[in-house]
C-alpha positions as CSV (number, residue, x, y, z in Angstrom):
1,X,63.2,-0.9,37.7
2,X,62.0,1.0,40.5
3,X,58.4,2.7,41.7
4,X,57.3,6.1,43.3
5,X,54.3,8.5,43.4
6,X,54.5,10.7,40.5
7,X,55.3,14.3,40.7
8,X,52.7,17.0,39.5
9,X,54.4,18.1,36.6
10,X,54.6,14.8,35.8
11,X,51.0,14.4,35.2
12,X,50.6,17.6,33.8
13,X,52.6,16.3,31.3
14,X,50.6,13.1,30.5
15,X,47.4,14.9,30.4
16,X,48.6,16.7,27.7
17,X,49.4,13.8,25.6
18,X,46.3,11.2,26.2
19,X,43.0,10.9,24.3
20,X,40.2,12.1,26.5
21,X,37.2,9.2,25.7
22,X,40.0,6.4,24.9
23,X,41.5,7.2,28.1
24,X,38.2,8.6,29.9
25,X,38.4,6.8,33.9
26,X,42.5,7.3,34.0
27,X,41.5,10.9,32.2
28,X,39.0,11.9,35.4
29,X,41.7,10.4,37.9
30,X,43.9,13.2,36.5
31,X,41.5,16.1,36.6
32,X,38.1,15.9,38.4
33,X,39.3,13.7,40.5
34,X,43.2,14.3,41.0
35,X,42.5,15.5,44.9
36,X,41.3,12.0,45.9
37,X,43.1,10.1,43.7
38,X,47.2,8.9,44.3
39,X,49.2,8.8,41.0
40,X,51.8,6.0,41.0
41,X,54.8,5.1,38.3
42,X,56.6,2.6,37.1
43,X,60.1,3.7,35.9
44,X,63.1,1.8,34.0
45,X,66.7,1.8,35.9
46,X,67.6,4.9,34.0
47,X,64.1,7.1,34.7
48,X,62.0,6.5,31.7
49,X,58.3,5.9,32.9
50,X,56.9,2.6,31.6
51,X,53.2,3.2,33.1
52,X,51.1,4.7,35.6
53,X,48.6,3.2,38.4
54,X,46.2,5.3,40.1
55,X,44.3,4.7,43.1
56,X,41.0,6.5,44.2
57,X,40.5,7.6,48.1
58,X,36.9,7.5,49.3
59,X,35.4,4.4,47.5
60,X,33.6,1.4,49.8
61,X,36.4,-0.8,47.7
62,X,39.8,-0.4,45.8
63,X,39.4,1.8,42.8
64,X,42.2,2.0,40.5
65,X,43.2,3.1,36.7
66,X,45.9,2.7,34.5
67,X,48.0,4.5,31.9
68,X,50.3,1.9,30.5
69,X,53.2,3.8,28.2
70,X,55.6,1.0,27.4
71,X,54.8,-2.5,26.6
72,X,57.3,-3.9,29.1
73,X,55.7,-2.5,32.0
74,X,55.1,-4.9,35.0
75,X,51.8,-4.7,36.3
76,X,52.7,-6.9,39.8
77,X,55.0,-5.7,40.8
78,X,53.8,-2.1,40.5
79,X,50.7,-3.0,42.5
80,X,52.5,-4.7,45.3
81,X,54.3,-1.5,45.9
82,X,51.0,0.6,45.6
83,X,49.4,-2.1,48.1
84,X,52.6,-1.4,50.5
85,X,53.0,2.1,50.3
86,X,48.8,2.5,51.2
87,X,48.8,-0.4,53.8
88,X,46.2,-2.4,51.7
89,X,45.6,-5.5,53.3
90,X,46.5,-9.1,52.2
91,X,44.0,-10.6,49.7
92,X,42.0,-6.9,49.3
93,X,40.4,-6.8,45.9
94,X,41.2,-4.0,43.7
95,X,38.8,-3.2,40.6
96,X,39.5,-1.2,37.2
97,X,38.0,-1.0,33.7
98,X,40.4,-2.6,31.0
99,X,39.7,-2.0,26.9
100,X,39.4,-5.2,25.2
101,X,42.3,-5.2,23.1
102,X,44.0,-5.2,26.3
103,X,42.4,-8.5,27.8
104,X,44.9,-10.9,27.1
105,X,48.1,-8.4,28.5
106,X,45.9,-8.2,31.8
107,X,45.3,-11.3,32.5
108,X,48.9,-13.0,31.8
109,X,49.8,-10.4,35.1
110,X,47.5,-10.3,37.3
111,X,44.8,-12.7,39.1
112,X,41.6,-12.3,38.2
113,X,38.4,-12.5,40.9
114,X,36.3,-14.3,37.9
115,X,35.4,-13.3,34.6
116,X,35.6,-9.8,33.2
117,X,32.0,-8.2,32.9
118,X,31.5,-6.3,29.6
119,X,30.3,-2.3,30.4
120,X,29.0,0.0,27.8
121,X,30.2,3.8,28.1
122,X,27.4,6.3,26.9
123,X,27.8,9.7,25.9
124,X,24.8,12.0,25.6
125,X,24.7,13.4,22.3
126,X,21.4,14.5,21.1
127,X,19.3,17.0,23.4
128,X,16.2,16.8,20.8
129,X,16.0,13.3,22.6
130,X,15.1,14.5,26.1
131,X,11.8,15.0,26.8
132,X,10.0,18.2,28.5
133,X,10.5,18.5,32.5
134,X,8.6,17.2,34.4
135,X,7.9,19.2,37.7
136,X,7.4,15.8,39.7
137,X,11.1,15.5,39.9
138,X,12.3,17.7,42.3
139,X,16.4,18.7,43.3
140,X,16.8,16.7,46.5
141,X,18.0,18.3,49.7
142,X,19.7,17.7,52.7
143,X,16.7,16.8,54.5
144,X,16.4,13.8,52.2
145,X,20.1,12.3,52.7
146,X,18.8,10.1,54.7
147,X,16.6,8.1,52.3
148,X,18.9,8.7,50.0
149,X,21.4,6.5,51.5
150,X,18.7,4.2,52.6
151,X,17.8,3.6,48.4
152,X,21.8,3.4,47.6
153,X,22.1,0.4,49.9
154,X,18.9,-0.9,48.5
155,X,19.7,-0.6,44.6
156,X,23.5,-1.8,45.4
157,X,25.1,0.8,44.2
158,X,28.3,0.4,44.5
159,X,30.4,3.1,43.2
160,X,28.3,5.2,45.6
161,X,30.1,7.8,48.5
162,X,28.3,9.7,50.9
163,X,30.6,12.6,49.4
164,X,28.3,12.4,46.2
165,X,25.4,13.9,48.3
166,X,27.1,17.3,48.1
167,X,26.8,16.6,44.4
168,X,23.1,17.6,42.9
169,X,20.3,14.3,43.4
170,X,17.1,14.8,41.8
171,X,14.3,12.4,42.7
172,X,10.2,12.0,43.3
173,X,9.1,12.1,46.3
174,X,5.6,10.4,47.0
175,X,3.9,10.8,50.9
176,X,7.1,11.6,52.4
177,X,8.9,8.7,50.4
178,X,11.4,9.0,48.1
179,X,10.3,6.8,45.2
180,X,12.8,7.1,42.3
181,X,16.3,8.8,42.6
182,X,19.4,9.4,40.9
183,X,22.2,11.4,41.3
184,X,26.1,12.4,39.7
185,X,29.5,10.7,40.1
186,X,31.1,13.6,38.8
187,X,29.4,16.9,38.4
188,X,32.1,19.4,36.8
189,X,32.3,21.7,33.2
190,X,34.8,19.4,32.4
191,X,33.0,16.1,32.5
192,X,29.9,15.2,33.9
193,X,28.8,11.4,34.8
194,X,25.9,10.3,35.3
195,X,24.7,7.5,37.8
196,X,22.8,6.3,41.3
197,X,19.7,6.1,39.9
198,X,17.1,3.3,41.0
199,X,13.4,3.2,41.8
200,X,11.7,1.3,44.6
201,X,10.7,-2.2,43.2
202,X,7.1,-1.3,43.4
203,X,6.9,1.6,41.9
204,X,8.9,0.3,38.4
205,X,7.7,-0.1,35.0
206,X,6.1,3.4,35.6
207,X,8.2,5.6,34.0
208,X,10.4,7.5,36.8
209,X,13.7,5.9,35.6
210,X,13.5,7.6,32.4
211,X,12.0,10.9,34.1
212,X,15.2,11.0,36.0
213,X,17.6,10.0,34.2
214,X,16.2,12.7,31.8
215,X,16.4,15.4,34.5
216,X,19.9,13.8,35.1
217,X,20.8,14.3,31.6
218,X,19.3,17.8,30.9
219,X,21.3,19.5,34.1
220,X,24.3,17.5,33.1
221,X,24.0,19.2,30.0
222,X,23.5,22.8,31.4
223,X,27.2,22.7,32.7
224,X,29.1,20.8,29.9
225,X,28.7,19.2,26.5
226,X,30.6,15.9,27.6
227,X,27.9,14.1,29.6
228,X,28.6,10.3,30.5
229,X,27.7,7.2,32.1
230,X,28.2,3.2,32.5
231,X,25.9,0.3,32.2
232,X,26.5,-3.2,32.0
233,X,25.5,-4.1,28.3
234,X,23.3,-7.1,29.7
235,X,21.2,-4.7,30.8
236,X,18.9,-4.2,27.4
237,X,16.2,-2.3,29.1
238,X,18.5,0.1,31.0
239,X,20.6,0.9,27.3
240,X,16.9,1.3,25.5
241,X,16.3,4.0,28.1
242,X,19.9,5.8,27.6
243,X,19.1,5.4,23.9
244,X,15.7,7.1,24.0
245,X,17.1,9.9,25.6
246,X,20.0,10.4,23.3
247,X,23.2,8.6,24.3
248,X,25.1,6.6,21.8
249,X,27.8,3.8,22.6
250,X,31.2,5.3,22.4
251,X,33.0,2.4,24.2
252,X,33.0,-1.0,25.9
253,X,34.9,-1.2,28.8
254,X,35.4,-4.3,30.6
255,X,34.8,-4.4,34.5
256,X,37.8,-6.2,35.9
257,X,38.4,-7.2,39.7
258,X,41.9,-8.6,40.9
259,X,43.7,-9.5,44.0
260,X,46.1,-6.4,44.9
């Protein structure tokens, strides 16, 4: 068994042969996101690949996905070299989102931080649903960054980069304060996911969630038919809101963190 990155053709040869939506994270690490991302493989002493690893550059923690082809792949020792060959440090956390079916596999390999937190993937799929615009919710601009930032660290988003504000944010902006926000994680024809959105704590309850993720939603929509995005399924009133606006359940990932 050995390990090494994988060559282009190599991917271009697995994303020819996996399912978009059952494979959607490893899917984007292969296409919208291939020029941040680092493909690794796992191969059998006489070159046949047993599974893939990727890692995303750019993230405030370790981002990885997975495309597991054989059933004797070894998940350690694949991540040790990955940890190795990036200079990860000892006892770094790495995070991914498994399928259910593949609970048990996971967790027989690799060390778990704590429990792994059910997520429900959304797809929008009925534009009836969105209500009109509203012109209260404006495209953001650069002279907004700033606050933008400020309400990322405020919400806790976490999958958040600074490289998302050359991405499209839409938000309301009250007296020179930006109230309500949310922005994209991937903005392409391809694929489109939704996410960063929050409102300041005392302005909620009113409304400007669901006016932006709308506005979210409805540009989304303009560029591609495949628009996406992630909640935790214990949030009820977030999922209501998704549902209102036309998004249906298509999977339900489970958010797993791991020592590397």
């Amino acid at each position: 068994m050995f390990h090494r990155r994988l060559k282009q053709k190599e991917m271009d040869y697995i994303l020819k042969n996996i399912e978009k939506e059952k494979q959607l994270l490893f899917y984007t690490y292969l296409t919208v996101r291939q020029k941040k991302t680092i493909h690794y493989g796992q191969f059998s002493d006489d070159g046949e690949l047993l599974g893939v690893i990727a890692y995303l550059k750019g993230l405030p923690f370790h981002a990885f996905s997975y495309y597991f082809i054989k059933e004797n792949v070894k998940i350690r020792p694949l991540l040790s070299y990955i940890k190795d060959d990036l200079s990860i440090p000892d006892d770094s956390i790495g995070s991914t989102l498994i399928h259910e079916w593949e609970k048990t596999f996971f967790s027989s390999q690799i060390e778990l931080i704590h429990p792994m937190k059910e997520m429900l993937l959304m797809k929008h799929v009925d534009l009836t649903c969105l209500p009109p615009a509203d012109d209260r919710v404006i495209r953001l601009d650069p002279t907004h960054f700033r606050l933008i930032k400020l309400r990322m660290t405020e919400f806790k988003a976490m999958a958040f980069s600074e490289e998302e504000l050359n991405l499209p944010f839409y938000g309301v902006v009250q007296n020179e304060d930006l109230i309500a926000v949310g922005g994209y994680h991937v903005f392409d024809h391809d694929y489109v996911e939704v996410g960063n959105i929050g409102t300041v704590e005392h302005m909620r309850r009113k409304g400007w969630g669901k006016r932006i993720s709308a506005e979210l939603t409805r540009k989304g929509r303009e560029i591609s038919e495949d628009v996406y995005l992630y909640v935790f399924s214990d949030n009820t009133p977030a999922i209501r809101l998704y549902e209102s606006l036309g998004y249906q359940v298509i999977s339900k990932p489970l958010l797993t963190e791991f020592y590397i």
